[in-house]
C-alpha positions, 0 to 999 in steps of 0.5 A: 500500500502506497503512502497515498493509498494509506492516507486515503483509508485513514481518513475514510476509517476516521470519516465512518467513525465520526458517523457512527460512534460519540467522542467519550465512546471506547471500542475495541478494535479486533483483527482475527486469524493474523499469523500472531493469533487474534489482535486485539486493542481498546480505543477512544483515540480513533486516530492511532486506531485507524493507524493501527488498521491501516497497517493490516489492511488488505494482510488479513480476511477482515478487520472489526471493531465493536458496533456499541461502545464498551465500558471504558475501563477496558481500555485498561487492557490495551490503551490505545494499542493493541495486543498479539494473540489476546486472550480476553476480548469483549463480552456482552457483559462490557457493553455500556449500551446499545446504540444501534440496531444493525441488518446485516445481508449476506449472499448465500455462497460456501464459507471463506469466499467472497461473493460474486458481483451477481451475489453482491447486487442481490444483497444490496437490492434486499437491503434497499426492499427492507429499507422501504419496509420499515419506512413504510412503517414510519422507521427513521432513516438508517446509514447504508453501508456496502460490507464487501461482499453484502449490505448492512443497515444501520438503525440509531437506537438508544436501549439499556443493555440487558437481557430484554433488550438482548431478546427484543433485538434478536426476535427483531431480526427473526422477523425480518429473517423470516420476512425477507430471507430467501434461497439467494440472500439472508437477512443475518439473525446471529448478529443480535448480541450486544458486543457484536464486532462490526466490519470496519468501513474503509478496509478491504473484505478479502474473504478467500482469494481475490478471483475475477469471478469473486474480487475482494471489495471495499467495505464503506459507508453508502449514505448517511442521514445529516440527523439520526433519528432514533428508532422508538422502542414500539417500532422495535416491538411491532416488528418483533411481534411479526416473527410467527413462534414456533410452538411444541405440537398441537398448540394453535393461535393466529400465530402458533402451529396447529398439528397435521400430521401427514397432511401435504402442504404443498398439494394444498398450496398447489391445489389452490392456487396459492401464489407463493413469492418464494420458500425457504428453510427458517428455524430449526427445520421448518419451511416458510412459504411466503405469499405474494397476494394474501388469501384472505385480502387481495389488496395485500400484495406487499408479500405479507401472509405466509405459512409455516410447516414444522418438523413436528407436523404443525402448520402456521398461517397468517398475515402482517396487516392488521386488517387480518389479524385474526386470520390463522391456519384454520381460517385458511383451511376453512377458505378453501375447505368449507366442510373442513373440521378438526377432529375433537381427538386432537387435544390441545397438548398438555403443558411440557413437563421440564424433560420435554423442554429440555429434549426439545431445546436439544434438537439444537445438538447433533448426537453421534457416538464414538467407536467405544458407543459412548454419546456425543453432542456437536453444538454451536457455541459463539458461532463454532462447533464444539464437541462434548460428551453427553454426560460431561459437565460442560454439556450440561451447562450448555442443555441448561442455558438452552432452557434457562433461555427459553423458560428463564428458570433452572430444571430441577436434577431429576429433569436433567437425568431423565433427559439425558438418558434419552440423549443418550439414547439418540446417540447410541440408536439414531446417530452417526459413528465417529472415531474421535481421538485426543489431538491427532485424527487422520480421515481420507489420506490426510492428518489433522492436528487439534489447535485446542483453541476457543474456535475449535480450529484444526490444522490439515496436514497433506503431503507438502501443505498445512493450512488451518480450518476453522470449520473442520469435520467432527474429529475430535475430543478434549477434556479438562486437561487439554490446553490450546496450542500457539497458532502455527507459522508453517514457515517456522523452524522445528530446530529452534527446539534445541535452542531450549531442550539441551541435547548435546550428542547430535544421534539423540537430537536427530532422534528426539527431532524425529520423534516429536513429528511422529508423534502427530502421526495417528493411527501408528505406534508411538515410541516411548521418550525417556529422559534420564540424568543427574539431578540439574539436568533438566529433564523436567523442564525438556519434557514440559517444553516436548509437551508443549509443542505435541500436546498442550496441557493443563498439567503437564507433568504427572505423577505415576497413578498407584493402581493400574486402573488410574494409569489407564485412564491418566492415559486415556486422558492424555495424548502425550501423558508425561510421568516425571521423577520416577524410580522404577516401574513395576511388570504391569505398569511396564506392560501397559505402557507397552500396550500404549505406545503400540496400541491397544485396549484397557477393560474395566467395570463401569462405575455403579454397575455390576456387569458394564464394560467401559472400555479406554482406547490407548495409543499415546506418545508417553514420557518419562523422566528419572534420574536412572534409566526406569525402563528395563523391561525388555518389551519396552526397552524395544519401545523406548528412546532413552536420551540421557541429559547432561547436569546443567553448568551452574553459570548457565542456569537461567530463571525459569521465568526466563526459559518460559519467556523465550519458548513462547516467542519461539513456539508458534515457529517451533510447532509450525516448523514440526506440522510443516516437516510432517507434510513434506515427509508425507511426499515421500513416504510412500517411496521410503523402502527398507530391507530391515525392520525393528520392532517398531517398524512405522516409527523406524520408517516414517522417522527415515522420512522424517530425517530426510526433510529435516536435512539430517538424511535417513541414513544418519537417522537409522545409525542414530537410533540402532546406536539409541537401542544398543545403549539402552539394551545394555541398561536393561541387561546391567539392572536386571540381575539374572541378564547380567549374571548370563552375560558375566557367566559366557564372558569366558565359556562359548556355550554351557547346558545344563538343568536349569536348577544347575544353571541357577546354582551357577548364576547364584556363584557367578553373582557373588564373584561379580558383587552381583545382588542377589537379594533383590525381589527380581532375583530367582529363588527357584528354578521354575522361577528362572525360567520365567526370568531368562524369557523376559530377557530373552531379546536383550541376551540375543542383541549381544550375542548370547541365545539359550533354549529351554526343553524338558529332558526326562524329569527337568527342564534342561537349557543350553546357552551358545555364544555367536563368536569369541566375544559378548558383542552386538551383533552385526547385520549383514550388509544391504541396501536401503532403497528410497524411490525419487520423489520426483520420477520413478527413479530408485536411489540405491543407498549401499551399507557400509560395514557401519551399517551392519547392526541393522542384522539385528532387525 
């Protein structure tokens, strides 16, 4: 933007504010979807805040400010200035008062375009047939603005701001909503509440890209009265009584529906010749028919009488002019039905107990269930879709505001249980499936990663592209320790994370690198990321900032649960459940941990039921962090990434403060950067081809990828993490004490047999040379007990060289243990080739192994 063309949009910002706001009056200027989250700042100097629009005009979909003015301490907030990735913005509560009553008309077209210039006209003529409506009903004169892709009237009004007024301006745009709205244009009813952001006139309305068919405009002000005159609050009243209200079924009145069930109203509409202007969807799935000639006065031509049909079977008819204001459906009917008689069965209903209402005022959410049929509800909260379980505390605060607002009173405990039992019920019978998940979804080929914010958006992620939606599919899930993630900048850089995780052995950053992108991988197993080291080594610190980029939470630390059922829901809770400080794990926390990181199912009894199975989905990236090595389980060691963390200089300690602090600038970079390298991996996935496969085969190959994007190579990534596995194969043999008995005894013999209780009595002599404590639990005292030992360890005896077998001979059980070679050693694979297909053509990229690459035998 030239500096010519700046000036020419401050004045035309500061010359519609002039016009539409008081010199006291404060408002809040709001930028949303900016690189740097929602912008927002408080204002009463209009200067510094056309300044600050200026700078973003034309950069972002839309700037707003604040249509009626805000109390005057929130420009305590930010004074004058505004604020990146603001977290409080204004509530209906900080209005002061209302001082207009704003129309707004939009094209009908998909979410996130602008409108065509067909579109555009068609919602300025609906402006001006409304206008002329209310003048012709002795309203005032309005300003006229053009909002960029539609038109907008604005109507000076002087009301307090409280919940009639609240009500009064929402039944008020019903009204015209249902007037006026058409298959083409609508007249916007949501545009009701008190602190609602307004377009700013004089900056660009760049929804979507600029096309020909579909350019970006200039929002600004058409006309505007030399005096505006207030609309009274009787003008407000009679318009708002035109909008008919939908009733339960079977209640009738000039303006209240009347059952008919299977009875066809557009037969009936045909059949008589109803000349019907045009119909529409209005409300909760009812049809409007709205009629060019009233039937019951000829001379109302003006497109005043209409008929509803609801989803309940009911029907309502009527006419605006006063002249028919006793005019109704059976009127109507009579007209052209004379020998018509509702049949005296049909009783008026009776008065709806508390669970009617609040299953009626439900019919608002979408009930679905997960792949474990627990029930769900997809409702609208502040203009987004929100998923919550139907028996979550937050559901049913939102069930109860939809029936304090419509009855102003509380239901009593038994209204809410009854009726959510049938909630329940809708779910489980009626709804959809989804598989929801905590974080990471994946659906069609693509990944999606959940931001966790306000406005429930999403992050897609396809091979080389990553963009947000604010408008996703039903994916997702969150509790009370989910935490929103910092907007992502995709240009970022994933290897500013090591600028605050101190790793300084190059293999565990290639490695700790690679395994943060996996873990936005769904549907894989998950290595296991282990942070040992002395005390001062912050590894709690590094595993809170590894949360923070995967997994956002509340806590973001836990302590290891005692029983395993609280593990098992501390993992179901959690996508990337963080344990710190640990000694040690026991077998069975070991082995459910194993069955989280590769994935699988926890079963337990449901609360207050005898036989009801609730069932956890487990596969989640765990964490973990002590001052030894607390994973010596064979079966998650081959699950495992230990990264051992050097104690921290005390000349280079930083306040935590301070730590935080730099994260965060570092964060949205760090996370856009991770999501990025996942989309270009995802290119070539597909091409990656190895000979060998460890134990965790999708990590070791998408980490190849992984590594290959980020510039490391995959080649560099495999050494790195054999080299990982070696090492830690070591720690669990040196902590289990029978394994690192076997590996003392065969130091000097190539092989030995024996029965398995000679092999104890040898092991038990062996320990007391070595200094090897055999008093520990994890110690056999008895033969059967050995046997039970060697095969917990059995990988970890063949990763260095050593196999046994165990058969019966005769009256005991009889083993035979043989060295490979001379010495203990890891064994070394034989050499081959990994192949990586070009991403580019068809072209295979042998890569041969060099003698350094034989470990991978082992895989």
């Amino acid at each position: 933007m030239t500096q010519t063309d700046a000036a020419a949009t401050k004045e035309m910002i500061m010359e519609s504010l002039s016009k539409l706001k008081r010199d006291a009056d404060v408002t809040e200027l709001r930028i949303l979807k900016t690189a740097k989250g929602t912008v927002s700042g408080y204002f009463n100097d209009y200067q510094e805040l056309a300044d600050t629009a200026v700078d973003y005009d034309g950069k972002v979909p839309a700037i707003y400010f604040t249509l009626n003015p805000t109390k005057p301490d929130l420009l305590s907030r930010a004074s004058n200035r505004i604020v990146q990735r603001a977290t409080n913005t204004t509530t209906d509560t900080d209005i002061e008062c209302r001082h207009w009553f704003p129309i707004d008309f939009d094209a009908v077209r998909p979410a996130g375009i602008s409108s065509t210039d067909e579109e555009h006209q068609a919602s300025r003529s609906m402006a001006k047939e409304v206008q002329q409506f209310l003048t012709d009903r002795g309203w005032s004169e309005p300003v006229v603005a053009d909002s960029g892709n539609g038109a907008h009237l604005l109507y000076p009004i002087n009301l307090p701001n409280d919940d009639e007024s609240t009500q009064l301006i929402k039944h008020a745009l019903e009204a015209l909503d249902f007037l006026f709205s058409d298959e083409s244009v609508n007249v916007d009813k949501s545009v009701f509440n008190a602190a609602r952001i307004w377009k700013l006139y004089g900056t660009m309305a760049c929804k979507g890209d600029h096309t020909e068919e579909r350019p970006h405009r200039l929002s600004r002000i058409l006309t505007c009265p030399e005096e505006l005159k207030e609309v009274s609050l009787e003008q407000l009243k009679a318009l708002a009584e035109l909008c008919p209200m939908m009733q339960a079924k079977g209640e009738s009145s000039s303006k209240k529906s009347n059952t008919e069930e299977g009875f066809n109203l557009e037969e009936f509409i045909e059949e008589h010749e109803l000349d019907v202007a045009f119909s529409a969807p209005w409300q909760k799935d009812a049809t409007k028919y709205v009629l060019s000639t009233c039937p019951w006065n000829e001379g109302h031509t003006n497109k005043s009488a209409f008929i509803i049909q609801f989803e309940n079977g009911g029907i309502a008819a009527g006419c605006h002019h006063n002249s028919c204001s006793e005019e109704k459906w059976q009127t109507l009917r009579k007209k052209f039905e004379p020998n018509w008689n509702p049949s005296s069965s049909k009783e008026e209903s009776k008065k709806e107990s508390q669970a009617d209402i609040l299953i009626r005022v439900s019919e608002q959410a979408k009930f679905f269930k997960n792949d474990l049929d627990e029930a769900f509800a997809a409702v609208t909260i502040n203009g987004h879709q929100e998923v919550l379980k139907v028996k979550s505390k937050k559901f049913k605060m939102w069930l109860m505001k939809q029936y304090y607002d419509a009855t102003k009173k509380a239901p009593t405990s038994d209204a809410m249980n009854q009726s959510l039992s049938v909630m329940e019920m809708k779910a489980a019978f009626d709804g959809d499936e989804h598989n929801l998940q905590l974080r990471v979804a994946e659906r069609d080929g693509a990944f999606y990663y959940d931001l966790a914010n306000e406005d429930w958006s999403v992050v897609k992620i396809e091979p080389n592209a990553c963009r947000i939606l604010n408008e996703p599919p039903i994916l997702f899930t969150r509790n009370k320790n989910t935490k929103a993630q910092a907007l992502p900048d995709f240009a970022g850089d994933l290897k500013q994370l090591l600028n605050h995780v101190r790793i300084k052995n190059e293999d565990d950053q290639i490695l700790y690198l690679t395994y943060v992108v996996t873990c936005l991988i769904p549907s894989i197993p998950h290595a296991v990321l282990v942070f040992s080291g002395e005390k001062g080594a912050s590894k709690s610190t590094s595993m809170r900032l590894t949360r923070q980029v995967i997994d956002p939470a509340a806590q973001d630390l836990l302590t290891m649960p005692n029983s395993k059922q609280d593990l098992a829901l501390s993992l179901a809770n959690n996508y990337m459940p963080s344990f710190d400080n640990l000694d040690g794990l026991s077998a069975e926390k070991s082995d459910l941990l194993c069955i989280a990181s590769t994935g699988g199912g926890f079963s337990k009894r449901t609360l207050f039921t005898d036989d009801d199975e609730t069932l956890l989905d487990l596969r989640r990236c765990v964490g973990l962090t002590g001052i030894n090595v607390v994973v010596t389980r064979a079966d998650l060691i081959d699950r495992s990434i230990i990264i051992e963390l050097d104690r921290i200089p005390e000349n280079e300690r930083k306040e935590e403060r301070n730590v935080w602090e730099a994260f965060e600038k570092d964060r949205a970079r760090i996370v856009g950067g991770a999501l990025q390298a996942l989309a270009n991996a995802m290119a070539i996935y597909q091409n990656v081809k190895l000979d060998k496969l460890p134990r965790m085969a999708d990590f070791t190959r998408w980490g190849y990828a992984i590594a290959e994007v980020l510039g490391y190579g995959g080649e560099r990534f495999l050494q790195a993490y054999r080299k990982n596995r070696n090492q830690s194969n070591d720690e669990a043999i040196s902590s289990h004490p029978v394994a690192a008995t076997v590996v003392a005894l065969m130091k000097e013999n190539q092989s030995w047999s024996g029965s398995v209780a000679s092999l104890l009595g040898e092991l038990e002599r062996v320990a007391e040379q070595e200094k090897i404590n055999t008093k520990v639990k994890t110690f056999p005292k008895a033969a059967h007990i050995l046997s039970r030992r060697l095969k917990e360890v059995k990988s970890n005896l063949e990763d260095v060289g050593i196999t046994f077998d165990i058969r019966h001979a005769g009256d005991s059980k009889k083993v035979s243990i043989q060295k490979s070679g001379s010495n203990v050693i890891p064994i070394r694979p034989q050499s081959g080739t990994l192949k990586l297909t070009g991403t580019d053509s068809n072209e295979v990229k042998n890569i041969e192994l060099s003698e350094d690459y034989d470990e991978f035998e082992g895989w």
